[in-house]
KOLKOL-949460 format. One line per 3 residues: number of its first residue (from 1); for each residue x, y, z negated of N, C-alpha, C. Coordinates in steps of 0.02 Angstrom, whole numbers. Last residue first. Layout:
REM KOLKOL-949460
NUM = X:Y:Z:X:Y:Z:X:Y:Z  ... $
***
This chain:
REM KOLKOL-949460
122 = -264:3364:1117:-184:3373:1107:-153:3317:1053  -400:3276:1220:-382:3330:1143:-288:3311:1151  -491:3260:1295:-432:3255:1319:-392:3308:1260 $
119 = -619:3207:1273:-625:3270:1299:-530:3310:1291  -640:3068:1271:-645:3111:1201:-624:3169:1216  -620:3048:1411:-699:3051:1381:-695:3072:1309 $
116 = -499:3053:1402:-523:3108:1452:-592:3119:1428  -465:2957:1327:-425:3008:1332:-470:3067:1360  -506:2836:1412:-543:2850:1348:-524:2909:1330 $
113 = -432:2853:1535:-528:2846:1543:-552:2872:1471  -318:2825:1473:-321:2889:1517:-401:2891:1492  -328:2686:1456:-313:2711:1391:-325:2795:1430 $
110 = -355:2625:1572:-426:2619:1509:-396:2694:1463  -251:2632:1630:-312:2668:1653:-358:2666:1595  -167:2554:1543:-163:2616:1535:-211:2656:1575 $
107 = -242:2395:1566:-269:2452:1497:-235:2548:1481  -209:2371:1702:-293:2406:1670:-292:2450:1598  -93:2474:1730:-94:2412:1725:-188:2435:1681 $
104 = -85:2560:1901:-71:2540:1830:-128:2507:1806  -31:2460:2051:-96:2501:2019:-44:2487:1931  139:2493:2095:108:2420:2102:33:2507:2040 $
101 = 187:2614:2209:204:2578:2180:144:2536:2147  157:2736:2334:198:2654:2322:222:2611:2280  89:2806:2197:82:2794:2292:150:2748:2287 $
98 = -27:2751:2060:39:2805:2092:67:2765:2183  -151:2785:2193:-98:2805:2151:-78:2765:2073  -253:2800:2336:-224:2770:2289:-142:2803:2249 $
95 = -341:2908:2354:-281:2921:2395:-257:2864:2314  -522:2896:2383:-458:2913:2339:-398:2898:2349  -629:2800:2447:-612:2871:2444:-581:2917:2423 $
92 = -631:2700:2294:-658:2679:2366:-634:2781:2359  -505:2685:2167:-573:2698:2197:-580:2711:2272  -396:2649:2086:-395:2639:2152:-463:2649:2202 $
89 = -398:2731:1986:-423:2674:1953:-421:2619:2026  -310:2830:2004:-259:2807:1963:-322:2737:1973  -394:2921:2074:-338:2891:2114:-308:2828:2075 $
86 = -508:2953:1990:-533:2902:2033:-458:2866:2092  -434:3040:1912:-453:2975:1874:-489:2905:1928  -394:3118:2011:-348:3097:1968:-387:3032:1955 $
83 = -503:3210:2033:-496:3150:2082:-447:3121:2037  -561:3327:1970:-610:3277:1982:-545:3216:2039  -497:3437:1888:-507:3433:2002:-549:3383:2013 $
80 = -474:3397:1790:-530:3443:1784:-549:3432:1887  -342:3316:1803:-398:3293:1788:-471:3329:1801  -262:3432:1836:-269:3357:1889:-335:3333:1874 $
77 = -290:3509:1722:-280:3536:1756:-309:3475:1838  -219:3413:1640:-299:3417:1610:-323:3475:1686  -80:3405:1689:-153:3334:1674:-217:3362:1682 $
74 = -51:3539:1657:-40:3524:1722:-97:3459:1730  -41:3556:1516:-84:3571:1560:-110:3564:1647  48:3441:1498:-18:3443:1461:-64:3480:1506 $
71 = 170:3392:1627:147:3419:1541:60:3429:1542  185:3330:1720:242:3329:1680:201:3354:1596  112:3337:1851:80:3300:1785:137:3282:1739 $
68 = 52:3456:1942:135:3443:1894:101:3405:1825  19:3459:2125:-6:3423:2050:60:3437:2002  3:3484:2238:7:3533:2207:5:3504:2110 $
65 = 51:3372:2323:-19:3407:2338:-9:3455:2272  193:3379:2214:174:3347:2244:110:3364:2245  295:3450:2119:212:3470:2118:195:3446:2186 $
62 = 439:3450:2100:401:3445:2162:347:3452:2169  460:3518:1973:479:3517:2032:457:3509:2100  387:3439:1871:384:3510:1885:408:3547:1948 $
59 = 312:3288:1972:358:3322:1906:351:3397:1932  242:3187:2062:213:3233:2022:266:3281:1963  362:3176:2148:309:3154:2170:279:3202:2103 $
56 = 529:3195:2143:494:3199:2211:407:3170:2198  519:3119:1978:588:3161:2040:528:3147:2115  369:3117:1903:449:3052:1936:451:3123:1975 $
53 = 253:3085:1825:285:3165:1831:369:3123:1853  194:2954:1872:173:2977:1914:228:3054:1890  264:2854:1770:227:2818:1826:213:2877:1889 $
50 = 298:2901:1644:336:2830:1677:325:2825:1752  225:3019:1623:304:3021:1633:319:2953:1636  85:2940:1616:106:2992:1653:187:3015:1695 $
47 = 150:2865:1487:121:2837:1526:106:2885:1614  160:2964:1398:222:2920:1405:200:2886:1485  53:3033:1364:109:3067:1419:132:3016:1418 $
44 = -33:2954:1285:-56:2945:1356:-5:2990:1415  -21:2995:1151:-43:2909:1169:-13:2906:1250  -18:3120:1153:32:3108:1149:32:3016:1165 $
41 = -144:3148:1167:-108:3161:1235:-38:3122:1216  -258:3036:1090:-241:3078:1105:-173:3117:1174  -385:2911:1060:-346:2952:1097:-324:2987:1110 $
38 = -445:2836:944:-412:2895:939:-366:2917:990  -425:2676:1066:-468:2720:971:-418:2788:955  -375:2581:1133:-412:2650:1168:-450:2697:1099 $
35 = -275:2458:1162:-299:2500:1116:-317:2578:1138  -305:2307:1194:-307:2389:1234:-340:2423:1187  -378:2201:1195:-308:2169:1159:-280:2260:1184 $
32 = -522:2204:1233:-447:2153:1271:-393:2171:1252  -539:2358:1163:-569:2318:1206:-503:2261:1260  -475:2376:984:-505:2384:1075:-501:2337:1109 $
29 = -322:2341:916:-396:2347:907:-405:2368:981  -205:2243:965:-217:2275:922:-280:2300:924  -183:2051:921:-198:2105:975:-208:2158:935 $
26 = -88:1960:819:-167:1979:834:-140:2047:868  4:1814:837:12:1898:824:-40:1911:869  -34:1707:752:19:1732:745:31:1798:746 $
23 = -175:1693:828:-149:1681:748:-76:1722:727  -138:1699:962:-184:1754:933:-186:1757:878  -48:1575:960:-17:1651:988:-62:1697:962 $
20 = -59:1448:872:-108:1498:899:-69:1528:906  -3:1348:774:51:1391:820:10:1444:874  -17:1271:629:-47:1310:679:7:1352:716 $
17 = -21:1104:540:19:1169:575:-11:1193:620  -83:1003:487:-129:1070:464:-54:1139:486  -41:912:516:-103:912:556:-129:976:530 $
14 = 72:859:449:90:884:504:28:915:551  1:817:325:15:867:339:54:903:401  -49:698:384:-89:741:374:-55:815:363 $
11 = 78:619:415:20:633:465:-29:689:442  121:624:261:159:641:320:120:661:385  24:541:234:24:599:202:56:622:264 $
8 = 34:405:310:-13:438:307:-7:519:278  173:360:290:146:385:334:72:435:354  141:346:117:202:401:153:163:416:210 $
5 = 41:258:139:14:312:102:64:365:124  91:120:176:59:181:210:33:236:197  193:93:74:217:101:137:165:144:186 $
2 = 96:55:-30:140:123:-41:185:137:52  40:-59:0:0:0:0:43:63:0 $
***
């Protein structure tokens, strides 16, 4: 009897290890693991200055179609024109963007979308 009671314990506690990736490390709040709660500008330049205020296309310099999405007012400025948000989401009638390079990634459009609908605070 004592020979299977080892195996047995041994079996049971190898049966209560968890290696879940969503156990381990939980998403942060919002919608699909996209955190869109308290949006503010400072959430959402990084994302701007990675992808679209670049050397020759939206920066202070080149104001590419006239846009300088380097700073705050220049965004809310893109944004107020009404097309920005329909370039960045690839919308039917909108000059996709950022222009040769791959769509941003859903949740930094999400994270802009929510930004703009809490009325694009500093």
């Amino acid at each position: 009897m004592k020979k299977l009671i080892v195996p047995l314990a041994v079996l049971f506690l190898a049966s209560c290890y968890s290696d879940k990736e969503s156990e381990l490390y939980p998403s942060p709040t919002g919608s699909g693991g996209c955190d869109t709660t308290n949006m503010n500008f400072a959430k959402v330049q990084p994302i701007f200055s990675q992808s679209c205020a670049l050397a020759g296309c939206h920066d202070a310099a080149t104001k590419s179609f006239g846009h300088d999405l380097s700073n705050y007012d220049g965004i809310k400025t893109a944004i107020n024109g009404g097309r920005l948000l329909g370039a960045i989401k690839h919308e039917t009638g909108y000059m996709q963007m950022p222009k040769g390079m791959p769509k941003l990634g859903d949740c930094q459009v999400s994270q802009i979308a929510a930004w703009v609908n809490a009325g694009m605070p500093q």
